[in-house]
BAFI-3210 file (N, C-alpha, C; in Angstrom, 3 decimals, decimal comma, padded with zeros to 6 digits):
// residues 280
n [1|2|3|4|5|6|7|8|9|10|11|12|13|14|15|16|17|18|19|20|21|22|23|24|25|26|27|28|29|30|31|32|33|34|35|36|37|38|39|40|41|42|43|44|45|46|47|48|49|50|51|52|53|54|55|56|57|58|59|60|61|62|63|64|65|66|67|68|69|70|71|72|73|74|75|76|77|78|79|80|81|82|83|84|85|86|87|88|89|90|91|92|93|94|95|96|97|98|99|100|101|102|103|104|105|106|107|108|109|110|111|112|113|114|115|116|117|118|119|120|121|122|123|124|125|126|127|128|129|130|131|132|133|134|135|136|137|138|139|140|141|142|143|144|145|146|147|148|149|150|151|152|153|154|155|156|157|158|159|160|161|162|163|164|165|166|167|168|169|170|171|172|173|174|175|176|177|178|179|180|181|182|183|184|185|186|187|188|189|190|191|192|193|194|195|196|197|198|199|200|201|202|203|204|205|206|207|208|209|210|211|212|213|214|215|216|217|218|219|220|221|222|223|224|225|226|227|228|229|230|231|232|233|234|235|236|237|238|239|240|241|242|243|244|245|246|247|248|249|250|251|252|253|254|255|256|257|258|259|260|261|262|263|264|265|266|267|268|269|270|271|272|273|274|275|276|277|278|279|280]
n.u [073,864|075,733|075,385|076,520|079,326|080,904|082,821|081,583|082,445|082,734|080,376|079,078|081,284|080,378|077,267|077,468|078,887|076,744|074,668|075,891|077,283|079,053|081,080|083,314|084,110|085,654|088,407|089,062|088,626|090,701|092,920|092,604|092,777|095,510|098,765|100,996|103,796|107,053|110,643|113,640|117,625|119,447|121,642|123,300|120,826|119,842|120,388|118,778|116,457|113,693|112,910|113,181|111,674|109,267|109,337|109,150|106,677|104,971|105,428|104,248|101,961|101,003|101,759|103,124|104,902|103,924|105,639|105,431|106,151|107,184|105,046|102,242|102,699|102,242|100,988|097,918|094,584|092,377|093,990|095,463|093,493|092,651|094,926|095,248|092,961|093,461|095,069|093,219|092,811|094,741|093,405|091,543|092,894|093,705|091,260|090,416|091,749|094,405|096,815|098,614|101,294|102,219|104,232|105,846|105,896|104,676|103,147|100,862|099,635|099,612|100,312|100,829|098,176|096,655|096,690|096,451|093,472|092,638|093,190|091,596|089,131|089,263|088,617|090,937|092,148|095,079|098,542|100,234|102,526|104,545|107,809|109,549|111,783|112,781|113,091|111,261|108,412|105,460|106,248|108,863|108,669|107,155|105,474|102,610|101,273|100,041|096,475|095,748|097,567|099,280|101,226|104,090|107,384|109,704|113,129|116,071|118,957|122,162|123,610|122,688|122,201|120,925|118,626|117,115|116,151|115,094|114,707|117,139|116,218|116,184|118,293|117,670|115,016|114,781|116,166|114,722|112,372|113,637|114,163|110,982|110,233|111,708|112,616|110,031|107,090|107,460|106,718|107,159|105,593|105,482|104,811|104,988|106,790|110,600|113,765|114,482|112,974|114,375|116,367|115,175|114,035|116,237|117,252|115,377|115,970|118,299|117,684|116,634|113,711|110,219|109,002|106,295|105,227|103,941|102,113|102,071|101,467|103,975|106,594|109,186|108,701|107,562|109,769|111,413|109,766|110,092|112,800|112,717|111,065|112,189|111,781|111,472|111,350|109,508|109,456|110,986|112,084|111,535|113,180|115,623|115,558|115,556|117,873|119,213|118,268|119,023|121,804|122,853|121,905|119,435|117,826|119,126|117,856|115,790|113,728|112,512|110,752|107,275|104,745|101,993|099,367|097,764|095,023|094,306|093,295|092,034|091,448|093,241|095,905|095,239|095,621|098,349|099,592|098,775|099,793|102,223|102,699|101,029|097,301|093,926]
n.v [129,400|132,431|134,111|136,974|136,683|135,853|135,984|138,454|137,171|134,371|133,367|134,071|132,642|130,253|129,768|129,132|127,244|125,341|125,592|125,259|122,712|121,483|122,639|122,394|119,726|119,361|119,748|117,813|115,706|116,044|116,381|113,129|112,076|112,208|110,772|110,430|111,706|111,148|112,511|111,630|110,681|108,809|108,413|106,396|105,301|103,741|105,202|107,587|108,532|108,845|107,371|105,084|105,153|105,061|102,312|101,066|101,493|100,641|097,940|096,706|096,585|095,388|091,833|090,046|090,673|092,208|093,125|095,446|095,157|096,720|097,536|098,596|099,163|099,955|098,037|096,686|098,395|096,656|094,427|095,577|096,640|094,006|093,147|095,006|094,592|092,420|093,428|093,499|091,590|091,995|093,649|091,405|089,929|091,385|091,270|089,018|088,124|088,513|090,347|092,394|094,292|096,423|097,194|099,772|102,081|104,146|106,025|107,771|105,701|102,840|099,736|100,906|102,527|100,499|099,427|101,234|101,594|099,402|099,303|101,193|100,034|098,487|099,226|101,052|099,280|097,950|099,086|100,927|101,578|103,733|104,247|106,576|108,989|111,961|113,868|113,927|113,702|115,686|118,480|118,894|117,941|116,700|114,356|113,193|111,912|108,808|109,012|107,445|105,804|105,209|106,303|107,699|107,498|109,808|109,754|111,037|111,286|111,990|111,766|111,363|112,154|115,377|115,162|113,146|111,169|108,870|105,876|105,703|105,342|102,787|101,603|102,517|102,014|099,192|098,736|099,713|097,647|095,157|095,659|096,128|093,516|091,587|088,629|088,106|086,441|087,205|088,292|089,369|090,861|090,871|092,507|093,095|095,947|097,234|097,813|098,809|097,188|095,237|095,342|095,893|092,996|091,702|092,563|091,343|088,231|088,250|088,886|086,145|086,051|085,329|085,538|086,423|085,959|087,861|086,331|087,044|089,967|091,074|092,877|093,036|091,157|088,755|088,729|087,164|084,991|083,140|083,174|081,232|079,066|078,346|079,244|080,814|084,555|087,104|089,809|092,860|094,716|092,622|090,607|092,129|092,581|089,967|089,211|090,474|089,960|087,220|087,395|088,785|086,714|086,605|084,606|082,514|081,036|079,513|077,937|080,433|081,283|081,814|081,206|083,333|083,453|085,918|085,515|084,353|085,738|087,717|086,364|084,045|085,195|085,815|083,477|082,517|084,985|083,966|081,570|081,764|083,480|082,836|082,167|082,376]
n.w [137,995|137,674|135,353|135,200|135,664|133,791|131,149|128,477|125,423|126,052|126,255|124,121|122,646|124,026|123,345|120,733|119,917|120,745|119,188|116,649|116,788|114,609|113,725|115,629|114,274|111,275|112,098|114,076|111,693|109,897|111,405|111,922|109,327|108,819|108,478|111,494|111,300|111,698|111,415|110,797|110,830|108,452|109,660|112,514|112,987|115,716|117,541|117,925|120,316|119,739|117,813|119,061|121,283|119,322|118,579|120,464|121,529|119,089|119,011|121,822|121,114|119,219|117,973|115,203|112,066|108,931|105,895|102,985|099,748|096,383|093,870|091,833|088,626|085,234|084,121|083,277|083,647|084,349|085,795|087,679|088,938|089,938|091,317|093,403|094,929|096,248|098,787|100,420|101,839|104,292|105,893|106,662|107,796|110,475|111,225|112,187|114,236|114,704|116,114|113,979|112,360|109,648|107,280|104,576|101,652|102,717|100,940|098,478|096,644|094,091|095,871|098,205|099,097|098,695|100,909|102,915|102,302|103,206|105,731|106,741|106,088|107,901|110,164|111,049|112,603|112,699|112,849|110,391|108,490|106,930|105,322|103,926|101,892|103,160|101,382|099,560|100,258|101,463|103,825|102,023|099,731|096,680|096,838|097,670|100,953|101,861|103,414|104,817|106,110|109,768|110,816|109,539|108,902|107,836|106,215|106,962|104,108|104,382|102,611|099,886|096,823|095,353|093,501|093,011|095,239|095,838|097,424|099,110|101,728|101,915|103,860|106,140|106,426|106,625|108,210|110,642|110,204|110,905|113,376|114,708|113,851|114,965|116,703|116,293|114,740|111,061|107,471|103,634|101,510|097,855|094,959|091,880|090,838|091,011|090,572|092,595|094,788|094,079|095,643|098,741|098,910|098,445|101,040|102,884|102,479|103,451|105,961|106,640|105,829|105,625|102,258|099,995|097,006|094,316|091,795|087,854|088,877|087,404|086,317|089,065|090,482|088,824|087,621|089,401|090,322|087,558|087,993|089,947|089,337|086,978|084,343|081,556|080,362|078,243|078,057|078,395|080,295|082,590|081,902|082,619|084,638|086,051|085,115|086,955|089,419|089,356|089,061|091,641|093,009|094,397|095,176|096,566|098,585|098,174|099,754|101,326|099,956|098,673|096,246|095,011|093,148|091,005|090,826|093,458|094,864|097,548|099,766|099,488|099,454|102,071|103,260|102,653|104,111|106,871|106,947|107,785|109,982|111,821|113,188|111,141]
ca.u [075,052|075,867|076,456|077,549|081,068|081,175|083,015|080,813|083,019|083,168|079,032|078,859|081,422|079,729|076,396|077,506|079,366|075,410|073,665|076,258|078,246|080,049|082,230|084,416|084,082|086,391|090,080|089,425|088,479|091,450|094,086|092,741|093,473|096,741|099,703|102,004|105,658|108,525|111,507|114,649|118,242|119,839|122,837|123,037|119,043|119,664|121,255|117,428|115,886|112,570|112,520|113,192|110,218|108,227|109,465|108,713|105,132|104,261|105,887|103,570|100,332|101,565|103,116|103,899|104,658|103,709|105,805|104,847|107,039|106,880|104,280|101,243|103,139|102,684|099,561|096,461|093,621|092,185|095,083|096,031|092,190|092,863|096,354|095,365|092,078|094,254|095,388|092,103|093,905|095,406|092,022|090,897|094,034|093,223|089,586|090,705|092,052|095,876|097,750|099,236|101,702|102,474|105,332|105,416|106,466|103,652|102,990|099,560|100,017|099,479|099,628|100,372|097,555|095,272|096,955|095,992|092,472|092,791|093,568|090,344|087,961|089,541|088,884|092,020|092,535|096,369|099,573|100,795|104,075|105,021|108,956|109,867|112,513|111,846|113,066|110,460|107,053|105,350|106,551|109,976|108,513|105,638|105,131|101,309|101,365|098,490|096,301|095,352|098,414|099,267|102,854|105,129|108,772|110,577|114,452|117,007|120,198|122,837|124,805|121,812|121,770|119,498|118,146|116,851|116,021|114,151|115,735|118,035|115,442|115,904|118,868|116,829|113,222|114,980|117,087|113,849|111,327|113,886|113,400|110,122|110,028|112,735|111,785|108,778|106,906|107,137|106,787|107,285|104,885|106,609|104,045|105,268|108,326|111,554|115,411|114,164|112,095|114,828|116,988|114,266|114,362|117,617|117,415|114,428|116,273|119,722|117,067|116,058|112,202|109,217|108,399|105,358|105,227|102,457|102,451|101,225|101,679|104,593|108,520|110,081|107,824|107,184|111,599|111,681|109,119|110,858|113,996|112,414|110,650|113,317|110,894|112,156|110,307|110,333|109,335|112,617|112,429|111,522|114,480|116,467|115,279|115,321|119,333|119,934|118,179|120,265|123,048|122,160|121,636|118,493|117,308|120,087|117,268|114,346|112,661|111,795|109,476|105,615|104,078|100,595|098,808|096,700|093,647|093,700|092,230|092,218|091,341|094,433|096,788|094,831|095,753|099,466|099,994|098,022|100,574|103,296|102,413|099,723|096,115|093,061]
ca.v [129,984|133,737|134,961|138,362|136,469|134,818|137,178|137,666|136,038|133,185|133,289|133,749|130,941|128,511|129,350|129,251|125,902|124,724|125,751|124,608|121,380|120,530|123,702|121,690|118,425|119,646|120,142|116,609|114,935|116,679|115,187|111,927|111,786|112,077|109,982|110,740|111,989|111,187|112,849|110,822|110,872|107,494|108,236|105,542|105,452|103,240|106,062|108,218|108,241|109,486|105,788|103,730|105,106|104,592|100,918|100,230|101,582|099,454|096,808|096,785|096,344|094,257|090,583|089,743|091,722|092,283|093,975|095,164|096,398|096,851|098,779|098,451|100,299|098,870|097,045|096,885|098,660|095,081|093,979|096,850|096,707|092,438|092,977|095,748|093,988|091,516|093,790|093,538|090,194|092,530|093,295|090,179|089,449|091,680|091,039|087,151|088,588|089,017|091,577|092,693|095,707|096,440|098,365|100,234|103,223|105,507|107,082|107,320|105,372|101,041|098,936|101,332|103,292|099,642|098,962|102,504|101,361|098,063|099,787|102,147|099,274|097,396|100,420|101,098|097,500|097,641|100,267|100,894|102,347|103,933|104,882|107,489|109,644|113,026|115,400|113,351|113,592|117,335|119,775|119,215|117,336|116,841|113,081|112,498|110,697|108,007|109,863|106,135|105,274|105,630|106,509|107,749|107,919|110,760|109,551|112,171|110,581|113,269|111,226|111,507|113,036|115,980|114,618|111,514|110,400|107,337|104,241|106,622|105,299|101,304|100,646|102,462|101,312|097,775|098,543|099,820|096,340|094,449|096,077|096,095|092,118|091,177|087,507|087,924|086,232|088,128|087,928|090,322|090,519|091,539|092,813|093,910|096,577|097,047|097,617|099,144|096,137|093,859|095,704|095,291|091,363|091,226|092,582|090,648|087,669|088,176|088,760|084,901|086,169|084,006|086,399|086,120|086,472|087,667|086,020|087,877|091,034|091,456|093,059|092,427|089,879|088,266|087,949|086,355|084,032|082,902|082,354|080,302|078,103|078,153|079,295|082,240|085,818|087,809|091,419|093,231|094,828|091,330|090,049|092,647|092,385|088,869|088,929|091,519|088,976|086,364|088,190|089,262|085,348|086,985|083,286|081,405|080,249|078,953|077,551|081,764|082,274|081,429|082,516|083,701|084,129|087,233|085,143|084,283|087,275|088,398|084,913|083,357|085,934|085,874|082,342|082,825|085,825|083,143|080,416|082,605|084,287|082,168|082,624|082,229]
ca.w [137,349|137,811|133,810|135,461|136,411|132,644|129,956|127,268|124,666|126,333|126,447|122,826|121,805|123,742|122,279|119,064|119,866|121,154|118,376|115,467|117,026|113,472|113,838|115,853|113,664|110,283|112,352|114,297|110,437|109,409|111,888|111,956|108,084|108,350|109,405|111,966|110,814|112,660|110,918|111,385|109,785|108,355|110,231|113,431|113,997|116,793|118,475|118,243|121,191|119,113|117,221|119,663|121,956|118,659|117,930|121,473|121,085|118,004|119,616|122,755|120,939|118,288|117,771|113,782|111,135|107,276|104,924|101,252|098,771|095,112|093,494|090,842|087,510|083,879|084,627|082,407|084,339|085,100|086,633|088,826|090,259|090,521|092,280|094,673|095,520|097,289|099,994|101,569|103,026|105,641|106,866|106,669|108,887|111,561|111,933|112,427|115,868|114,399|115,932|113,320|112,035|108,551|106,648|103,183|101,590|102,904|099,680|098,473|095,121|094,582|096,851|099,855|098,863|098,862|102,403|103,245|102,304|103,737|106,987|106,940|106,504|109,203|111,540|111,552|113,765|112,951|112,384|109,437|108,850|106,057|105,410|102,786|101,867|103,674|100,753|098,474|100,958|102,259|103,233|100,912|098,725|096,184|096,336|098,554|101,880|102,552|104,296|106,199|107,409|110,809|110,750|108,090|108,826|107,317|106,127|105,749|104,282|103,887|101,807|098,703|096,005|095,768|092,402|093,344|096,804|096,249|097,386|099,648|102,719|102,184|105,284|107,860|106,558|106,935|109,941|111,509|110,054|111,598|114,978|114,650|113,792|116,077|117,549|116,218|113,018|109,771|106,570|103,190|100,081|096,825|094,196|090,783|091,183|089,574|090,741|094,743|095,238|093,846|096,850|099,428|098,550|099,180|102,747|103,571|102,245|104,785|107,315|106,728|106,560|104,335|101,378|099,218|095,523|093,878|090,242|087,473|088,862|086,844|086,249|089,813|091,224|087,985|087,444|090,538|089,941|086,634|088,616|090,987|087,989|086,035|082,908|080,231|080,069|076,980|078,229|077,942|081,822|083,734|081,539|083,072|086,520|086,451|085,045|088,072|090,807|089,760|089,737|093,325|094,306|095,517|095,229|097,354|099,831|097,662|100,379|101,891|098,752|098,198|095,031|095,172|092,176|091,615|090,843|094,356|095,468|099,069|100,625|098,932|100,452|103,511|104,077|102,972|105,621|107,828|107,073|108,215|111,172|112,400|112,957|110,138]
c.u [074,870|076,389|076,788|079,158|081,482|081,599|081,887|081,184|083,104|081,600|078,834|079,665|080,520|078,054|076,475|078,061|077,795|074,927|074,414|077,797|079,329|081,019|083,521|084,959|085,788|088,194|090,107|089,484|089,699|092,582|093,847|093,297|094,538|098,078|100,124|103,315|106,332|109,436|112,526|115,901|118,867|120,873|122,437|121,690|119,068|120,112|119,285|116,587|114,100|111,960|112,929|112,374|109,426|108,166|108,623|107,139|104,576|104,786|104,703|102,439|100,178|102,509|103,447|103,400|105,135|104,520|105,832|106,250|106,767|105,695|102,862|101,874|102,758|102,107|098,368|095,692|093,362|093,269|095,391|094,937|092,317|093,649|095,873|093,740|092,446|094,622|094,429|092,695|094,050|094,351|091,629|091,766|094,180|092,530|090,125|091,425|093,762|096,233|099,196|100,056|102,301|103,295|105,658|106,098|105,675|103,516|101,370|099,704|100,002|099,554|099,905|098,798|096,772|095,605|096,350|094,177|091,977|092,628|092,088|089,002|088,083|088,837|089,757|092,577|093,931|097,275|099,840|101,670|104,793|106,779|109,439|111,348|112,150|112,060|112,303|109,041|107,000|106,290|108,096|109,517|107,125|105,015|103,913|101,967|100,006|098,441|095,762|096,534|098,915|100,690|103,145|106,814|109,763|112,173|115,413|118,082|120,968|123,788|124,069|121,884|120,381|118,388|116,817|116,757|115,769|115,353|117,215|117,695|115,477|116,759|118,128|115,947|113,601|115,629|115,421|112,568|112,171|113,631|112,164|109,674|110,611|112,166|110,423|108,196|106,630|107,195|106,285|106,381|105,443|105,565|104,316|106,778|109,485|112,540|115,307|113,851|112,984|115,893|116,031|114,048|115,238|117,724|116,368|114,880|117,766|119,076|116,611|114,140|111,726|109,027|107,668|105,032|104,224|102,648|101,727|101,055|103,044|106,020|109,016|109,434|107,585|108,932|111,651|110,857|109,686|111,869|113,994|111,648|111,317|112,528|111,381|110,389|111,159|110,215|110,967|113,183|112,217|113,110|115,295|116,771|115,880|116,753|119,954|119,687|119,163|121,546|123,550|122,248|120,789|117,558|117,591|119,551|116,194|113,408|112,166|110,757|108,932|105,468|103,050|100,217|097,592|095,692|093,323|093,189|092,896|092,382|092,602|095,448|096,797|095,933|097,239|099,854|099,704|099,054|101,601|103,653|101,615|098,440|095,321|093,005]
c.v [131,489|133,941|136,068|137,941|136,057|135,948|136,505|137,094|134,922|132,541|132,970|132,858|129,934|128,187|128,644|127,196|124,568|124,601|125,024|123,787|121,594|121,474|123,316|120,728|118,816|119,321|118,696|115,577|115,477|116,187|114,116|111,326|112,108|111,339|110,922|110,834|111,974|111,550|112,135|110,768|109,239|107,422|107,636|106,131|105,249|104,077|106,982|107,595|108,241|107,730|105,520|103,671|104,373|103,125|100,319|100,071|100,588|097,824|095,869|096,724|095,211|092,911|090,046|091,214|091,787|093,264|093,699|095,553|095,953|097,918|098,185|098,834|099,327|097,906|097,521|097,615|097,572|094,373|094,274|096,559|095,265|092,447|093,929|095,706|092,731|091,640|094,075|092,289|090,977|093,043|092,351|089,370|090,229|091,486|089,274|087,733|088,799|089,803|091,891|094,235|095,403|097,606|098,661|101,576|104,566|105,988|106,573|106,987|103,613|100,274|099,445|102,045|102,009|099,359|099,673|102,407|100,323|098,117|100,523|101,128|098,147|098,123|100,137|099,864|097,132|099,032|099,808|102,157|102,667|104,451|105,477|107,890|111,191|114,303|114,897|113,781|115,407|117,509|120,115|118,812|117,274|115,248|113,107|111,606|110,160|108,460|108,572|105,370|105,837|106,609|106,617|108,195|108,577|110,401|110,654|111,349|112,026|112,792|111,035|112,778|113,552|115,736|113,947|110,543|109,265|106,231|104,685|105,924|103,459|100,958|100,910|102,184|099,489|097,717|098,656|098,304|095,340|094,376|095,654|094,882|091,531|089,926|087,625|086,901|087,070|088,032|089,260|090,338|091,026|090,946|093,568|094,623|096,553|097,275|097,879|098,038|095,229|094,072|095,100|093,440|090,835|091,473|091,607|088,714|087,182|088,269|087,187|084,937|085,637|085,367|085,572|086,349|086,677|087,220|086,491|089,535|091,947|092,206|092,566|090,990|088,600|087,914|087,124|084,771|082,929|082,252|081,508|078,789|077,976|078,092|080,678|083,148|086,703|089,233|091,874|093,635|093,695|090,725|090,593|092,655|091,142|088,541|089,618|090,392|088,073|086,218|088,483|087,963|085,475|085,045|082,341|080,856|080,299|078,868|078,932|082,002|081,259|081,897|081,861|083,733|084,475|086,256|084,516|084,764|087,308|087,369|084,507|083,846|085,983|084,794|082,213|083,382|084,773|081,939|080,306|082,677|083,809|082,849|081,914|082,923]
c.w [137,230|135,888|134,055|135,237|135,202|131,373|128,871|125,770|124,634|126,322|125,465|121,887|122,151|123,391|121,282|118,969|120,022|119,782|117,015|115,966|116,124|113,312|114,320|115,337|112,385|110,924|113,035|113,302|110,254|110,074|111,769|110,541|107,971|109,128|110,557|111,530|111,846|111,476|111,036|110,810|109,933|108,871|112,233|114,035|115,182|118,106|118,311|119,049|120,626|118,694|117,937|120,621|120,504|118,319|119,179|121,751|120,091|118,901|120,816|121,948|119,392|118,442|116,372|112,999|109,715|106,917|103,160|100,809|097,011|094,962|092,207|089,527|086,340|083,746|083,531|083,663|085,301|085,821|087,500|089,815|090,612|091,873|093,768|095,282|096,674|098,497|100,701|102,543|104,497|106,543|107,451|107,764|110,272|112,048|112,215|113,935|115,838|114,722|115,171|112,738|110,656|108,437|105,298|103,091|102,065|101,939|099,448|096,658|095,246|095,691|098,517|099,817|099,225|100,193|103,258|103,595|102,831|105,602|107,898|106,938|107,086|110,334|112,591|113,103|113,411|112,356|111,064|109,323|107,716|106,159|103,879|103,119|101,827|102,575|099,593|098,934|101,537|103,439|101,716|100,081|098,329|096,535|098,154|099,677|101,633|103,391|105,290|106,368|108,650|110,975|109,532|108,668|107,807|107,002|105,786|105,835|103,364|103,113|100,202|097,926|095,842|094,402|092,538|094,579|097,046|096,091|098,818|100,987|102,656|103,143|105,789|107,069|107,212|107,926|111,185|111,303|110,637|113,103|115,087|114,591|114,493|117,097|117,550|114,409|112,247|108,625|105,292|101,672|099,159|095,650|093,391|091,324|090,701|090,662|092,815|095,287|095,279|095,452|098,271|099,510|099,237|100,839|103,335|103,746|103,329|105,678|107,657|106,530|104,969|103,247|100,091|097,992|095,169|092,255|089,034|087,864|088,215|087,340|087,694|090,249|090,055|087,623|088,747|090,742|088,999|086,846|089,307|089,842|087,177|084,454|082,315|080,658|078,685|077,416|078,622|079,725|082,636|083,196|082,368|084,410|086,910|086,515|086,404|089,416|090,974|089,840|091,025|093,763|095,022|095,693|095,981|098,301|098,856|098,391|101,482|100,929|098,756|097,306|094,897|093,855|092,028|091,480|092,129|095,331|096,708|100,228|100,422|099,583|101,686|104,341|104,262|103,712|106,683|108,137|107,710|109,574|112,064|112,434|111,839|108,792]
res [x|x|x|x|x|x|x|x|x|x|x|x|x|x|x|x|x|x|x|x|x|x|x|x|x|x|x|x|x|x|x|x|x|x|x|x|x|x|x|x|x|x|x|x|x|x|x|x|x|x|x|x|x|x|x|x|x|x|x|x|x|x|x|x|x|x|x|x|x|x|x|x|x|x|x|x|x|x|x|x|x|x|x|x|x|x|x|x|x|x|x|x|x|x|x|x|x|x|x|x|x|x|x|x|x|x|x|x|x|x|x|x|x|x|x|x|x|x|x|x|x|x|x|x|x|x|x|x|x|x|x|x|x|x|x|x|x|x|x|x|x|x|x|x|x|x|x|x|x|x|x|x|x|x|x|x|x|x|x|x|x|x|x|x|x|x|x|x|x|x|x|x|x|x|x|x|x|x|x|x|x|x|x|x|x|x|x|x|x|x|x|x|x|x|x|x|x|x|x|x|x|x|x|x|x|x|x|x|x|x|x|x|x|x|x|x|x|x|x|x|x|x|x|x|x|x|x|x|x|x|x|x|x|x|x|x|x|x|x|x|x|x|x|x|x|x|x|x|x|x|x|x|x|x|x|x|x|x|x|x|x|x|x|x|x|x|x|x|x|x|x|x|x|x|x|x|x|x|x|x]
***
C-alpha cells in the first residue's frame, strides 16, 4: 500500500478507528433503541402507499397476531409487577416457534412497556407495533416511545382536538390490526383500562376476534368480567365502565371472551395466546 496516494485525514481516522473500535458502537446502540416511525394521517389510510408497503412487510414474516390494550393504572405495586409479569407469555410465544406480531400503543408505560420488554428478551424474535397519536409522541409531543418496539405508527387525525389526542388513533390502529390479521389467527388481550379500552373492545368485538381477559387486573377488564359473570362490583369506576359496556352490548358474543386470571402468570397466558393461534 502506497500511503503517499492516502490523504492524511483519512490515515488518521482510520487509526483512530483501530486503536478505539467503540467510537463507532454509541450511534448503532442508539438507532437500534428506537422504533421506527411511520407518520400517517387517519384520513383513507388505505389510500397510503407508505402503510401498505409496511403491512405487507409484517405480513411476509409473520402469520397470527396479538393485540394488547388497556393499561396497568390504579394498581397496588404488587399487582402492577403480577399483571405485567404476564407479558413475558409473548416471549414465551415466540421462542415456541410462533410467528408472531403484536400491536399496542407504543408508549413506554404498562403493559406496552412489559411487551417492549417481552420483545428484548425474546431477541427481538417478533414485531411489535405500536400506534399512537402523533401530536402526543416526540417530536410534538411529550408522551415516551418504547424504546423496544419495532414500529410506532404516528396518527394525525385533523379532525382532533388539539387538547386531547388520545383515543383520536383507535379507527386507523384498528383499520390497520385488521389488515395486519386479515385471514389470519388473532386474538386481543384486555388488561385493566378505562373508556379507550372499552372502545378498542368494541372494534375487536365487530371484528369477530377471541379476546382475553385478564381478571383482577381491574376497572375495564375487571367490568367486563362482571358482565360476563353476571356478579356486582362496588368500586365506583368498574361500576361505571361496566354500565358503559353494557350499554355498548360489548358482550353480545360471550363465546369471543376467555378470562385469565393474573395468578396465572406468564404460562397461563402463554397457553391462552396458544389456544388461539395455535402452537405451545
Amino acid at each position: 500500500m502506497n500511503l503517499r496516494r492516502i490523504p492524511a485525514s483519512v490515515v488518521v481516522a482510520s487509526a483512530l478507528l483501530l486503536v478505539l473500535p467503540s467510537l463507532s458502537r454509541p450511534q448503532a446502540v442508539d438507532v437500534a433503541g428506537r422504533p421506527r416511525v411511520l407518520e400517517v394521517s387517519s384520513v383513507a389510510p388505505e389510500k397510503n402507499a407508505q402503510l401498505s408497503s409496511f403491512i405487507a412487510e409484517i405480513r411476509r414474516t409473520t402469520d397470527a397476531f396479538v393485540i394488547l390494550s388497556g393499561g396497568a393504572s390504579k394498581m397496588s405495586e404488587d399487582h402492577q409487577r403480577e399483571l405485567l409479569a404476564m407479558f413475558e407469555a409473548l416471549s414465551l410465544v415466540a421462542k415456541s416457534g410462533r410467528r408472531i406480531a403484536v400491536g399496542d400503543g407504543g408508549t413506554q408505560a404498562g403493559i406496552m412497556e412489559a411487551a417492549g420488554d417481552a420483545r428484548r428478551t425474546s431477541g427481538n424474535a417478533f414485531p411489535l407495533i405500536g400506534v399512537a397519536p402523533l401530536r402526543e409522541i416526540p417530536p410534538q409531543g411529550k408522551t415516551p416511545l418504547d424504546p423496544n418496539h419495532s414500529h410506532v405508527v404516528g396518527v394525525d387525525n385533523p379532525s382532533t382536538s388539539t387538547q386531547d389526542s388520545w383515543g383520536s388513533e383507535t379507527d386507523t390502529m384498528y383499520w390497520l390490526f385488521d389488515k395486519l390479521a386479515e385471514g389470519r389467527p388473532s386474538v386481543a388481550i384486555v388488561a385493566n383500562g378505562g373508556g379507550i379500552t372499552l372502545s378498542e373492545v368494541g372494534s375487536n368485538v365487530r371484528a369477530g376476534r377471541r379476546i382475553i381477559l385478564i381478571e383482577g387486573s381491574g376497572r375495564a377488564a375487571d367490568a367486563l368480567v362482571s358482565l360476563l359473570r353476571k356478579t356486582q362490583v362496588s368500586d365506583a369506576e368498574v361500576v361505571n365502565l361496566r354500565e358503559r359496556a353494557e350499554k355498548g352490548g360489548l358482550i353480545r358474543r360471550p363465546e369471543l371472551f376467555q378470562i385469565v386470571p393474573m395468578e396465572a402468570g406468564a404460562p397461563g397466558l402463554r397457553d391462552a395466546i396458544a389456544a388461539v393461534i395455535g402452537g405451545r
